[in-house]
C-alpha positions in Angstrom: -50.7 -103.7 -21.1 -54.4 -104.5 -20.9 -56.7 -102.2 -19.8 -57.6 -102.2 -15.9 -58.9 -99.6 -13.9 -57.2 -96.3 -12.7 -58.2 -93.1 -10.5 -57.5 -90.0 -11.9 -57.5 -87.2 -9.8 -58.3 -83.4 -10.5 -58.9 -79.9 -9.4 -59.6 -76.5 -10.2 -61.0 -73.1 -8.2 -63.6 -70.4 -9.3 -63.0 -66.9 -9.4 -66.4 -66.5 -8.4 -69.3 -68.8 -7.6 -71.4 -68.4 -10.5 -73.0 -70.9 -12.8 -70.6 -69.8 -15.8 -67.3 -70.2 -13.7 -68.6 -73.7 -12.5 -69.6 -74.8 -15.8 -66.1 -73.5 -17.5 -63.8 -74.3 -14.8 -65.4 -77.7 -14.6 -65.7 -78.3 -18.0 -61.8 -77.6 -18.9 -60.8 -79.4 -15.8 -62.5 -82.9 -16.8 -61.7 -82.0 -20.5 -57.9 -81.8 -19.4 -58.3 -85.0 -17.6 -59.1 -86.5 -20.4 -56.6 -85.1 -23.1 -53.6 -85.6 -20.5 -54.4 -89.0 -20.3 -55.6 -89.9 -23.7 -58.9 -91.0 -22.8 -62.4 -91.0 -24.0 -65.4 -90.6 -22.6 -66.3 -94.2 -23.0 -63.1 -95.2 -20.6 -64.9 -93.4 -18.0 -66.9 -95.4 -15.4 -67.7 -92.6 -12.3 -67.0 -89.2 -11.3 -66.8 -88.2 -7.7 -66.8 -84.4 -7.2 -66.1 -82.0 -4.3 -67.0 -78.8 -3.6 -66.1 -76.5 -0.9 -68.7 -74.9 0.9 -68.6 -71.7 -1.1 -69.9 -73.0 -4.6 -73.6 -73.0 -4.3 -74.3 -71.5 -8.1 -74.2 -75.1 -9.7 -73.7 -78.8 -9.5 -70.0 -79.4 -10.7 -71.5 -83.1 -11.9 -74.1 -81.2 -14.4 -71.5 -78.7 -15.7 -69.3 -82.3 -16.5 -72.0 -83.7 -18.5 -71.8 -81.0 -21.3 -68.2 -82.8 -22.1 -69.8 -86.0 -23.3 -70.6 -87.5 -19.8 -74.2 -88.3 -19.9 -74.3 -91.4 -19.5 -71.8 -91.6 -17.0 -72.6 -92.4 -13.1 -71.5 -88.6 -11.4 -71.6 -87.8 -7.6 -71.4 -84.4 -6.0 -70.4 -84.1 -2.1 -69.6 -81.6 0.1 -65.6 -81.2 0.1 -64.5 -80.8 4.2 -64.0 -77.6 5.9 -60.9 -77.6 6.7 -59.0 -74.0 7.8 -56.6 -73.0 5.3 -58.1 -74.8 2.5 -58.6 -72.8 -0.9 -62.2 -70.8 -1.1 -64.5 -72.2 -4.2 -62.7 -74.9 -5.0 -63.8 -78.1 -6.9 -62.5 -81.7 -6.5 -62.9 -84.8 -8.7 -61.5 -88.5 -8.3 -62.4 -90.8 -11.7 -62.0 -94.1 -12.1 -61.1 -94.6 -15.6 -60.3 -97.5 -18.1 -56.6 -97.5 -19.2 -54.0 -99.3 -20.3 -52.0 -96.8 -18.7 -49.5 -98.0 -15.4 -50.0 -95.9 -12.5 -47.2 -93.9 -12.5 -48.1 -93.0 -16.1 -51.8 -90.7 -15.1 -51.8 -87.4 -15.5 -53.9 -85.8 -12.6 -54.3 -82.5 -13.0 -54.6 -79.0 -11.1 -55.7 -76.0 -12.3 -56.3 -72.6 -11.5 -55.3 -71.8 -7.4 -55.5 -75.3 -6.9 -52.3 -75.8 -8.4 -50.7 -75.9 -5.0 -53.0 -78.4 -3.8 -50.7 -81.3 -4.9 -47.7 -80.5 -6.5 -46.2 -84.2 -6.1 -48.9 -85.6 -8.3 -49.5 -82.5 -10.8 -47.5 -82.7 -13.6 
């Protein structure tokens, strides 16, 4: 298959909103993106994150960079409030280069947002 482009979603919670937990949680969620899914940072064209409300310590976009992103086009947004959604938690949508089908990406959930979407965490 040629490559085309994909979304890939992700993600992860903090134990506590501090600039270390952003940048590790963030940093091993995108790096597990990309492992699972056998990319590179090159096959990345954006990165949309999320965060609820509670993080505050960092940008989840800057902690990304550190994994060989800088040069990609990131976003950070405000994730809604919705009741019953998980405290300190952190989003991301991609939108990769693969030659991957669909029903072949990895998206991936870590930490207490495990839960978040079991049908599409693997």
């Amino acid at each position: 298959m040629e490559a085309v482009v994909r979304a890939v979603r992700g993600a992860t919670t903090l134990d506590e909103d501090s600039v270390e937990q952003v940048y590790k949680r963030v940093q091993a969620l995108v790096s597990e993106m990309l492992a699972r899914n056998g990319l590179s940072p090159d096959d990345v064209i954006s990165m949309i994150f999320t965060a609820s409300d509670d993080v505050t310590a960092a940008f989840p976009a800057t902690a990304a960079r550190a994994v060989g992103l800088e040069d990609v086009a990131l976003l950070g947004a405000r994730e809604m409030a919705v009741p019953g959604s998980p405290p300190r938690c952190v989003r991301v949508l991609a939108h990769v280069y693969t030659d991957r089908s669909r029903d072949e990406i990895a998206h991936v959930y870590l930490e207490g947002a495990v839960g978040l979407r079991p049908d599409l965490a693997r």
